[in-house]
C-alpha positions in Angstrom: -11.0 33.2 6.6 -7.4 32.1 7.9 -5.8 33.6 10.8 -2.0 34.4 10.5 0.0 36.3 13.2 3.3 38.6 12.0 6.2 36.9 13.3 9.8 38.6 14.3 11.1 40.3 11.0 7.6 40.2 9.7 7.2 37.3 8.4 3.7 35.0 8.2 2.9 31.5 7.2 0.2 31.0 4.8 -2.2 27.6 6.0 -1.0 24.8 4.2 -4.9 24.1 3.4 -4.2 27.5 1.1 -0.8 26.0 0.5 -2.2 23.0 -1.0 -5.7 24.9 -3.0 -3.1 27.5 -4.8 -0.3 24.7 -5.1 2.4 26.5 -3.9 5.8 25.2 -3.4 9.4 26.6 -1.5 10.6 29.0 -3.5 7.4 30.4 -5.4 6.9 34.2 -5.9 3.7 35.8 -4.6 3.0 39.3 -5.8 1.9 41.6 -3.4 -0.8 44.5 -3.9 -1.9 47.2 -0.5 -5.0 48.4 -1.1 -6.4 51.0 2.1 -6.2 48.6 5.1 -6.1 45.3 2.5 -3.1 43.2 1.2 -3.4 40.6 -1.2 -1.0 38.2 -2.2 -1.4 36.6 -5.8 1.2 33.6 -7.1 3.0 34.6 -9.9 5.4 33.1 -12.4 8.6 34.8 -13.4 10.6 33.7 -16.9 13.9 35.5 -17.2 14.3 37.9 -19.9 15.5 35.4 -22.8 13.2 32.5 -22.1 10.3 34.9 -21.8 11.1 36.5 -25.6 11.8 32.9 -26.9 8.0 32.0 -25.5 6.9 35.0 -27.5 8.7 34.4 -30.6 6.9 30.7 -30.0 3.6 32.5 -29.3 4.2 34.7 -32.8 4.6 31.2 -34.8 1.6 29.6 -33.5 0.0 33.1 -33.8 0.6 33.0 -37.6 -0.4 29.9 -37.7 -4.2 30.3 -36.4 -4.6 33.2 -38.7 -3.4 32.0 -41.9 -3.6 28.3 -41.5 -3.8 27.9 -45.2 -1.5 30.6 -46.5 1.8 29.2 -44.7 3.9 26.4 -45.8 3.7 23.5 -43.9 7.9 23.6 -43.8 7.8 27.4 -43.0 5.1 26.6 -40.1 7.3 23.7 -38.9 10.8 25.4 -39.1 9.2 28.5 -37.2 8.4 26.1 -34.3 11.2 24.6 -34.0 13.6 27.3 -34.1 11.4 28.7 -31.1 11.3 25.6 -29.6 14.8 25.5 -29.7 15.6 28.8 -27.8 13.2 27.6 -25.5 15.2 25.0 -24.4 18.7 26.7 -24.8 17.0 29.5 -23.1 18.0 32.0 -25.7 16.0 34.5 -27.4 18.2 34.3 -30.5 
């Protein structure tokens, strides 16, 4: 178990041996949960709002895809894809 004192404005510094196991960088988010006299801090990724529905319209395709492998066109299954893959990288949702 790691030892960290509060600092002025409350801040701590997390060991760089934890540093390097959870692979955090400047600038990550860590989500914080109080539980009694317990606070755990967890990484956490945040997507703004239109690349996060572009990932799921992407997730939806390949979705389709492991269900009904055989029903879809191969050009449908393709043009899905790459439509997602496409607001993915504008960073649209459209």
């Amino acid at each position: 178990m790691a030892l960290v004192k509060v600092k002025e404005k409350f801040q701590i510094t997390i060991p760089a041996a934890i540093r390097k196991k959870l692979g955090l960088k400047v600038g990550d988010y860590l989500e914080l949960e109080e539980s009694g006299d317990t606070i755990v801090l967890r990484p956490v990724a945040v997507v703004d709002k239109k690349r996060g529905e572009a990932l799921k319209k992407l997730e939806s395709a390949l979705e389709r895809v492991r269900e009904r492998l055989a029903d879809i066109p191969e050009e449908e299954v393709e043009k899905d894809v790459l439509e997602a893959l496409k607001a993915l990288r504008s960073g649209s949702g459209d």
